[in-house]
KEGU-553348 format. One record per residue: x, y, z of N, C-alpha, C, O in turn; residue in one letter. Coordinates in pm, whole numbers, plus 50000, padded with zeros to 5 digits. Layout:
<drenkes>
XYZXYZXYZXYZa...
</drenkes>
This chain:
<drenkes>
092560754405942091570748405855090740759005782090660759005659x090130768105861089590781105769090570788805687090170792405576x091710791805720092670799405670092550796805479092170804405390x093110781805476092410777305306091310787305238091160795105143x090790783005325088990787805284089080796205226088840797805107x089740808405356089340823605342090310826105236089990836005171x091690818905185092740823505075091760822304953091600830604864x090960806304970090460806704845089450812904796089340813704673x088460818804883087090825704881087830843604835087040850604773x088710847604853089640859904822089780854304704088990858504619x090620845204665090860847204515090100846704416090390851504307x088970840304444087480836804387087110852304355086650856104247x087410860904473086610874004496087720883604358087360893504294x088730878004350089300885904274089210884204133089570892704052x088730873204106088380869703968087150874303949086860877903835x086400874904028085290881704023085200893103979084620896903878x086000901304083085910917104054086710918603900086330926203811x087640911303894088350913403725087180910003589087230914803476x086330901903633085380898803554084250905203544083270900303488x084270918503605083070925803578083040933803490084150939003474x082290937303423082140942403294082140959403311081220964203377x082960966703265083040980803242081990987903244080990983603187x081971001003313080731007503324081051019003246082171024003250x079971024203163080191035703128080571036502949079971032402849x081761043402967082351037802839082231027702751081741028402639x082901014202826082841004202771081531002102719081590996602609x080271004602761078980998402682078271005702588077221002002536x078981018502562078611026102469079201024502366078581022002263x080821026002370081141022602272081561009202209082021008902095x081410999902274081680990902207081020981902135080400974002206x080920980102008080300970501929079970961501931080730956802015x079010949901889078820934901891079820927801859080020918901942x080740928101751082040922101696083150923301836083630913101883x083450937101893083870935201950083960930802091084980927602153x082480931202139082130925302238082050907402192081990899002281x082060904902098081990887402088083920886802090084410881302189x084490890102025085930893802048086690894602134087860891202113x086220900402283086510901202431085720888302480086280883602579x085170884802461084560870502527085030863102479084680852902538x085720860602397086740848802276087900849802360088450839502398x088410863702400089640859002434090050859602586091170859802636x088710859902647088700857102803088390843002811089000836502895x087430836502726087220823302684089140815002717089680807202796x089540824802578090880815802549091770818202694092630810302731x091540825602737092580829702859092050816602960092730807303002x090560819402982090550806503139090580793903024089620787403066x090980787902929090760773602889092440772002924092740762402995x093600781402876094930781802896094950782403027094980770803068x094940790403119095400791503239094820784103325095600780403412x093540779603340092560771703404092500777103544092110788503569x092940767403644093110770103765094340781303830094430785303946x095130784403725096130795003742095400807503797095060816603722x095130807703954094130818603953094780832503895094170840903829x096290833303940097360844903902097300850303789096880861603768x097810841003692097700842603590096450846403495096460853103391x095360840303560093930843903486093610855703525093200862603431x093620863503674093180875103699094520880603675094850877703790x095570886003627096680891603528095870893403445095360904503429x095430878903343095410884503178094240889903185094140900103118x093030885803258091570892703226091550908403259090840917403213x092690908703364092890927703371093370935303255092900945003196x094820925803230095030932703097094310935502993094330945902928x093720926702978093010927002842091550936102856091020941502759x091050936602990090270948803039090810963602970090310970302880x092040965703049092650977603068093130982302867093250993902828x093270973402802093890973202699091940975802641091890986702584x090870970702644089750973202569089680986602618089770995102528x089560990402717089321004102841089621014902756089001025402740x091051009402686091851021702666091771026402519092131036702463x091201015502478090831017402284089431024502331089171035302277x088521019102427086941021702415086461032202328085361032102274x087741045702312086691056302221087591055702099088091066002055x087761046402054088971045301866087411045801770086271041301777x087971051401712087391053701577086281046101485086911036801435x085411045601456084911033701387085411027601276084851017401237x086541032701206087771025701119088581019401158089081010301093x089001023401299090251010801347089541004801378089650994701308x088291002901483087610991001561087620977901495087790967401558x087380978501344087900963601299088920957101312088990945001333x089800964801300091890962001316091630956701463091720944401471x091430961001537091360959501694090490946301711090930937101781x089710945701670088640936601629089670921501632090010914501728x089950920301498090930912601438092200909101536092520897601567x092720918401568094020916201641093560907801798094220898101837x092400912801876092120902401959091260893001968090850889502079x090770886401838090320872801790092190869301747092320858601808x093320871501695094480863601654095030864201777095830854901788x094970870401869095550867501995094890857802115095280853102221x093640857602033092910845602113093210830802084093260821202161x093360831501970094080818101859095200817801888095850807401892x095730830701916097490826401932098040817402076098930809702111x096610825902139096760814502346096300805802306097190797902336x095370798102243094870786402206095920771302191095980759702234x096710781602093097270772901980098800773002003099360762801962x099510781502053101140782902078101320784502191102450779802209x100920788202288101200792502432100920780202526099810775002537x101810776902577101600763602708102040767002859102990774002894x101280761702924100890768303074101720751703169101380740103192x102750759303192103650743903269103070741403458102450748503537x103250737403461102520730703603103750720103654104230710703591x104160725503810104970720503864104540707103912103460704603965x105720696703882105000683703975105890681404114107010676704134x105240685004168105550682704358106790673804412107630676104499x106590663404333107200651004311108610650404328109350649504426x108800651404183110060658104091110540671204092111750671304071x110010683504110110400694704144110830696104036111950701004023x109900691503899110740693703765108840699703733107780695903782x109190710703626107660714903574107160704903430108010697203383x106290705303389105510696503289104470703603188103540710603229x104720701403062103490707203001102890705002998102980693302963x101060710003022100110703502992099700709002833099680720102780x099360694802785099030701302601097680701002599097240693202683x097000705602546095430714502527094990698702408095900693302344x093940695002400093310684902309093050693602159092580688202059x093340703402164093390713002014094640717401931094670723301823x096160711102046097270709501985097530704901844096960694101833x098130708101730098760693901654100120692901706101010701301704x100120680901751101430678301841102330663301691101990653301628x103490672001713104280668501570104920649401607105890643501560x104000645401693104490633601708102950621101673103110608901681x
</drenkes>
């Protein structure tokens, strides 16, 4: 009965630690644009993945490790960079679907987002 608990209070802990904000670097150099830019597309990441704890602490690292690693670019690219992860935030929004197994059937299912245009 605790065993649950303690799996789920760990994974909690790990989204946590993925969700902490960069020390150092990251708050020097990074801009307002691009700090609203990283919150857009951590936004778009937990609305797609939701309860996918895997998948959410995956993409929020990546996309850590990927700001981490621009943190000292130029003040000419920072817009490009800028841009590219606001369209990759739109792009999880809007094209990317997160399937969810049904127990049942042992067949997976899409769930479609209420911001779809679904061609039917």
């Amino acid at each position: 009965k605790d065993a649950p608990r303690a799996r789920l209070d760990s994974r909690w802990a790990m989204l946590r630690r993925a969700a902490r904000p960069a020390v150092g670097a990251l708050g020097r150099s990074f801009t307002t644009e691009s700090s609203r830019a990283y919150r857009e597309l951590l936004k778009a990441q937990r609305e797609l993945f939701g309860e996918d704890y895997r998948a959410r602490v995956a993409a929020r690292l990546e996309t850590r490790t990927q700001f981490m690693q621009n943190a000292g670019a130029s003040e000419s690219d920072v817009p490009g960079m800028v841009q590219d992860a606001r369209d990759a935030a739109v792009f999880l929004r809007h094209n990317v679907a997160q399937t969810v197994r049904n127990d049942e059937t042992g067949n997976f299912g899409v769930r479609c987002a209420s911001s779809w245009p679904l061609p039917w």
